[in-house]
N, C-alpha and C positions, 0 to 999 in steps of 0.2 A: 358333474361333481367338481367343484373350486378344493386345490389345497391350499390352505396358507400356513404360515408362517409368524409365530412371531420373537421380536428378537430381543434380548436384553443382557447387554453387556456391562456389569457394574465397570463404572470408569473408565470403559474405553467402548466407543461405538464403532462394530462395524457391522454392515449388511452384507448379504450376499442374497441372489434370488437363485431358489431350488426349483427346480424343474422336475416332474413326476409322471412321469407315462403310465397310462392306465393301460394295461394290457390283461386279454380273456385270460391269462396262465395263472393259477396257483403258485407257483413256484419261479415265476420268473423275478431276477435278481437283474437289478441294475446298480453300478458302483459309479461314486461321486466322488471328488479328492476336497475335502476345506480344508482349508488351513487359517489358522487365530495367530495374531499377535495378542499377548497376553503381559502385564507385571506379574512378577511372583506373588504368589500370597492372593491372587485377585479372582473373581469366580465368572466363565465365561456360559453364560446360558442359552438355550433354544427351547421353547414353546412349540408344539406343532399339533393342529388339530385339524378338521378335515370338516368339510358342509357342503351341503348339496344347492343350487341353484336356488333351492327356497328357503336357504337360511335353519336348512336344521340340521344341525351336530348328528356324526356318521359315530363318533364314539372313539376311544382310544385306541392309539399303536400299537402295535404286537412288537416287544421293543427285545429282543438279544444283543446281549454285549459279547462281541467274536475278540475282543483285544480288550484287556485291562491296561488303562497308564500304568505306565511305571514308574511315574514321577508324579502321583496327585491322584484323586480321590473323581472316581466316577459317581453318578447319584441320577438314577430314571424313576420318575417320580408321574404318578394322576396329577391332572390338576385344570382346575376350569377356568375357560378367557372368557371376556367380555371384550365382544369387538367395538371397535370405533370410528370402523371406516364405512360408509354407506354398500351396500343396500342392508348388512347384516347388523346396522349400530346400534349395540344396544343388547346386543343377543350373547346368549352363552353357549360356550361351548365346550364339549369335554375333551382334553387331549392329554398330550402328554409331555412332560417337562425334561430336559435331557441339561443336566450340570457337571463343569470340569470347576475343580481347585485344583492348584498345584501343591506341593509341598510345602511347604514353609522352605523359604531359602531355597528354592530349586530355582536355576537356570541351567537355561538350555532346550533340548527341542524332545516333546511326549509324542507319544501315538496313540489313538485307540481308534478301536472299530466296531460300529454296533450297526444290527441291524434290525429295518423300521419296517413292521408292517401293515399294511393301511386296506382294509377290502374294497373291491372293485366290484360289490354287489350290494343292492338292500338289506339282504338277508343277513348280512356279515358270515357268510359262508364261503367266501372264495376273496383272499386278498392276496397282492402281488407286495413285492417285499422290494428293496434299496438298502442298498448297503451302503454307510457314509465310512471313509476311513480319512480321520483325521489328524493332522498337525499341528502342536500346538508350541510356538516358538516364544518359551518363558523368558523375559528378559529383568 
């Protein structure tokens, strides 16, 4: 199974690459740190959907939010990509959309923390979960 990624930052680009262990547990929890540089006012996004070696969409995140910003608007949303990088170009696929805004006029530094969970079977009966907790330093 391939996870990818995809990334979209209005007005400011940065990547990072995520890394996912597939492990046999239901309940097993692995925690990651990001952190965004961000302008106020500017909306920073993550795309992430999940395919198998033959190019077909495993279906959306099991998505919980453990920490609300305190300073901006969280927003977990469905939504379908269309990849563009071979072997899958061309293809859709359903995932899940994860968006930060900050306040209007807010500087300084948010947190939040949500957690994503992806199955680690055909069946969508058993998935393993990652916890992102993230920094977002509004400038």
């Amino acid at each position: 199974m391939r996870i990818a990624r995809m990334n979209c930052v209005e007005n400011l680009m940065r990547s990072f690459i995520v890394a996912a262990a597939l492990l046999p547990l239901v309940t097993a929890v692995h925690a990651q740190d990001l952190v965004y540089n961000v302008r106020s006012g500017e909306t920073v996004s993550e795309g992430l959907y999940l395919s198998t070696d033959h190019c077909v969409s495993v279906g959306q995140y099991r998505t919980k939010v453990l920490k609300e910003p305190s300073h901006g608007k969280l927003v977990i949303r469905p939504e379908t990509f269309v990849i563009n990088e071979p072997p899958c170009k061309g293809r859709k696929f359903v995932g899940t959309r994860l968006s930060y805004t900050s306040a209007k006029g807010f500087r300084g530094t948010d947190h939040l923390s949500v957690s994503v969970g992806y199955p680690i079977d055909t069946s969508q009966m058993q998935y393993t979960y990652k916890t992102y907790d993230v920094t977002l330093n509004v400038r």
